[in-house]
C-alpha positions in Angstrom: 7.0 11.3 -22.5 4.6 12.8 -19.8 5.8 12.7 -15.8 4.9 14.2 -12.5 7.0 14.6 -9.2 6.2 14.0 -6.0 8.2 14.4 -3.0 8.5 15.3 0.4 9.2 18.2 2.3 13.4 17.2 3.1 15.8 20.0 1.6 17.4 16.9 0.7 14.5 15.7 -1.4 14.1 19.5 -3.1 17.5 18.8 -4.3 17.2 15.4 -6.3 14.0 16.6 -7.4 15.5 19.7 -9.1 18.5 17.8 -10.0 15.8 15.2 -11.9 13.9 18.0 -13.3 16.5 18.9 -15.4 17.5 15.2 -16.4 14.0 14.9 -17.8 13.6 18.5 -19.3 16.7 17.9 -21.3 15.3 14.8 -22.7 12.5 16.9 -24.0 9.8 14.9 -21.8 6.4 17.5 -20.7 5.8 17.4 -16.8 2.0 16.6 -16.8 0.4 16.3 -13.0 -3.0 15.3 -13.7 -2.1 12.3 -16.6 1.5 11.1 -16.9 3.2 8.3 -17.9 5.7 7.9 -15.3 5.4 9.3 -11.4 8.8 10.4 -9.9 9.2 9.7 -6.3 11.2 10.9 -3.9 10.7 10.3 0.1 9.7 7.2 2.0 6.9 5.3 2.1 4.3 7.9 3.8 5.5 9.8 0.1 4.9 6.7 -1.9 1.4 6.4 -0.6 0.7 10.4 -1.0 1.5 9.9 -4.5 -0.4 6.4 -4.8 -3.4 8.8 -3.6 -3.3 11.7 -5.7 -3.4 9.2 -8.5 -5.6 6.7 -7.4 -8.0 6.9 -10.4 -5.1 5.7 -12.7 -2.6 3.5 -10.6 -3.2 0.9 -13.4 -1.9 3.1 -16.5 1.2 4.9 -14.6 4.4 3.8 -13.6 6.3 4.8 -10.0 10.3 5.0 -10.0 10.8 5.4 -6.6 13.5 7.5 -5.2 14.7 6.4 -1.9 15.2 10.1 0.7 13.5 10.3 4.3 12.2 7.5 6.2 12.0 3.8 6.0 11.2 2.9 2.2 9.7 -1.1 1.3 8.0 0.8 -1.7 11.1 3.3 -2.3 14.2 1.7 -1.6 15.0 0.6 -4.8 16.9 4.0 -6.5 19.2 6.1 -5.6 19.2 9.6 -7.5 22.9 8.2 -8.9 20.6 5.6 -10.6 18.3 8.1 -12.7 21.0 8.4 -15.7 20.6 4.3 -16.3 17.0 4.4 -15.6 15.8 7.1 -17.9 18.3 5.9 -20.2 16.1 2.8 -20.7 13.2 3.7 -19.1 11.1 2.3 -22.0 13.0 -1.2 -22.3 12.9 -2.1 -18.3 10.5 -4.4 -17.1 8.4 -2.8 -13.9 8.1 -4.7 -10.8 4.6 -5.4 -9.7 3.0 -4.7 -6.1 -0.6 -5.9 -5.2 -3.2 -3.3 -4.5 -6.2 -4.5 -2.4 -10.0 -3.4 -4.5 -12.4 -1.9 -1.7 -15.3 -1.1 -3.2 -13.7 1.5 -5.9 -11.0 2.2 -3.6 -7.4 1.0 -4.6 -5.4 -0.1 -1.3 -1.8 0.2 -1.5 -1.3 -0.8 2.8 -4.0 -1.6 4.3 -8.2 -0.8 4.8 -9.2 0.2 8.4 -12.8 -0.1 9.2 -12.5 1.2 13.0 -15.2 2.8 15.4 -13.8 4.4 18.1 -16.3 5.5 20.3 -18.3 2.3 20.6 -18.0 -1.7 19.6 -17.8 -2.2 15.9 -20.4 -5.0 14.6 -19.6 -5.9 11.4 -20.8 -9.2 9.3 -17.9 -10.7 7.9 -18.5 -13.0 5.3 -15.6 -14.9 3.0 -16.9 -15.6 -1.1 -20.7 -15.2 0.0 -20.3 -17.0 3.3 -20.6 -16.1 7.1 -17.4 -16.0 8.8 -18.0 -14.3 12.0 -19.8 -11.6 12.9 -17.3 -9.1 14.9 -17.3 -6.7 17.7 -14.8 -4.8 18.6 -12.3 -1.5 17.7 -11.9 -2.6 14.2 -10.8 -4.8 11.3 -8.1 -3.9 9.5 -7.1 -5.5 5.5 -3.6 -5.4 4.7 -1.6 -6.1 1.3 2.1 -8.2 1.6 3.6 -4.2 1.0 1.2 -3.2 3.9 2.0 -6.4 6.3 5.0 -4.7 7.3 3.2 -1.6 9.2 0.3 -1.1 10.8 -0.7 -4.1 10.9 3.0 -5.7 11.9 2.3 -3.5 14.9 -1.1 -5.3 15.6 0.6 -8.6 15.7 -0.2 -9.5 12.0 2.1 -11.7 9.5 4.6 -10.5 7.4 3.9 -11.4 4.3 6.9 -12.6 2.1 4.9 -13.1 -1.0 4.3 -9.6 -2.8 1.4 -10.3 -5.5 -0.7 -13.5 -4.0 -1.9 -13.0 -0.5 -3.2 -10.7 1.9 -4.6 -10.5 5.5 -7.3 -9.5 7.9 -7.1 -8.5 11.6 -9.1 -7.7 14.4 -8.5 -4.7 17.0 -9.5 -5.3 20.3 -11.7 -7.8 19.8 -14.9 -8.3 22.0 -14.2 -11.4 23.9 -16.6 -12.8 27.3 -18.8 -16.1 28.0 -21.7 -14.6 25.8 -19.6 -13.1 22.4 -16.4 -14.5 20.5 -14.8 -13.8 17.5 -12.3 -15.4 15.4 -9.1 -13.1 17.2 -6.5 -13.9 15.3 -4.7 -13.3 11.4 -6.6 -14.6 9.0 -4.9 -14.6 5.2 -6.7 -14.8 2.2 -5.6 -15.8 -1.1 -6.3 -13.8 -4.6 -9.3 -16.0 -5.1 -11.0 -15.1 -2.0 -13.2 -12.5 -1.9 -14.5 -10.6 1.3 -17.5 -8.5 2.3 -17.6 -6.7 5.2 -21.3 -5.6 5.7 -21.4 -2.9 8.4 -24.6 -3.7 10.4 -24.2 -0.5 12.8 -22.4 2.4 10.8 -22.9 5.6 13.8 -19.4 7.2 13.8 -17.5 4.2 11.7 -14.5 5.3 10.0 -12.9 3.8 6.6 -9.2 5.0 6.4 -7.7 3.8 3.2 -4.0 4.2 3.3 -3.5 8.0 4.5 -6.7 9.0 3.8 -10.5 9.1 5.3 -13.2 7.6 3.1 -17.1 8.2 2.9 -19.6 5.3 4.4 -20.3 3.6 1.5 -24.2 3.7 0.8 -25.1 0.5 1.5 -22.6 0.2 4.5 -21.3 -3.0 2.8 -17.2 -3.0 1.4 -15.8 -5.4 -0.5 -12.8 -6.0 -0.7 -9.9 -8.5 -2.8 -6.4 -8.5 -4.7 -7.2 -6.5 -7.6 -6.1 -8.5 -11.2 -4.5 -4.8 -11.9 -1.2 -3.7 -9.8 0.8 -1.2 -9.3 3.7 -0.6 -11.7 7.5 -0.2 -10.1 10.8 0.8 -11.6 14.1 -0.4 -10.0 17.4 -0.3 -10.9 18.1 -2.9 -7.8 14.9 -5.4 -7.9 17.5 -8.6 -8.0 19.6 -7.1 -4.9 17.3 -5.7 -2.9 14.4 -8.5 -2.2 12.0 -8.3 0.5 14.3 -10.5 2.7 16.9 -7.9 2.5 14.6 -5.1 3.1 13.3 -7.0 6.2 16.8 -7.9 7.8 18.0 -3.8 6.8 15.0 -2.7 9.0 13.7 -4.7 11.5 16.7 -7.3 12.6 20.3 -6.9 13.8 21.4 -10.3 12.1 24.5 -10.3 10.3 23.3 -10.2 6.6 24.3 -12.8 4.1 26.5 -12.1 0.6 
């Protein structure tokens, strides 16, 4: 069995990770960083996404077992390091949990997509299975998966989206809004049929951020973008106790939880 480790920078972190290199050398598995089977991870969500990026090309044929240490976790808050005995264990005989990944072009989105200009009003076509939604001006538009609904674009007034494999969401920042323009202005979800093209009419100093990472302009200054039929693979030793709900009231609320 191949596996790579990724983690972030906590002494804390440096710990488990030697502690779980030893686990998995004694089992006689081969660390491999450019094409393993399973992805150790151990940090918080700004880890999770690191890792999602450095293998990007193969999120489909990998699995993550997420190892909660650092900052607030939706994608690692499943395992604690007391968990890795049971996991690797049965590694092989536990059933992942899946988390959508938006396609962008050839980009796999684990958050979100921002197409944002800074410097001057965006214009963008947006158009919804070959159809003319709106055309927008304004900072940006920002695409966000149900994982990603919880972030940056929570902080821009978006949904939360329960659902984790189904639905996802588009935004606008700082819409232009006066007698003579209008957009849309508010959440608007999409399903996994749906699929969206943003065609980018002026592209002088656009920026695509996908996840925690700047992308090229594509070409044509066109990006598609939809649930990808692929997603991302997820070990957890506490899937049935630790639902989305529960991750939601831990971080967010003060309400008393229920048993």
């Amino acid at each position: 069995m191949k596996y790579s480790i990724v983690k972030n920078d906590y002494d804390e972190s440096k710990k488990i990770a030697e502690e779980l290199s030893n686990l998995v050398i004694s089992k006689k598995w081969i660390l491999d960083n450019k094409n393993p089977n399973y992805i150790f991870v151990i940090g918080g969500d700004g880890t999770f996404l690191k890792a999602a990026e450095l293998f990007n090309n193969i999120l489909e044929e990998v699995i993550f077992v997420p190892i909660k240490s650092g900052g607030i976790g939706f994608y690692t808050n499943h395992n604690r390091i007391s968990d890795i005995k049971d996991i690797l264990n049965n590694i092989e005989k536990q059933e992942p949990i899946e988390i959508s990944v938006l396609e962008a072009n050839d980009y796999k989105v684990i958050n979100e997509i921002k197409i944002i200009n800074n410097l001057r009003p965006l214009e963008v076509d947006v158009l919804i299975d070959g159809e003319l939604l709106e055309t927008f001006r304004g900072t940006g538009l920002v695409f966000s998966t149900s994982g990603g609904s919880t972030g940056f674009a929570k902080s821009h007034n978006g949904a939360v989206i329960i659902d984790e494999n189904n639905i996802f969401q588009m935004l606008e920042i700082a819409a232009v809004s006066n007698n003579n323009f209008r957009t849309l202005n508010a959440p608007v979800i999409f399903s996994r049929k749906h699929k969206v093209e943003v065609v980018i009419t002026k592209p002088n100093d656009v920026e695509i951020i996908v996840d925690s990472r700047k992308c090229k302009l594509p070409a044509n200054n066109s990006i598609k973008i939809q649930l990808s039929d692929k997603n991302i693979k997820l070990i957890s030793k506490n899937s049935e106790k630790l639902t989305k709900t529960r991750i939601l009231n831990y971080i967010f609320t003060t309400n008393k939880s229920y048993n």
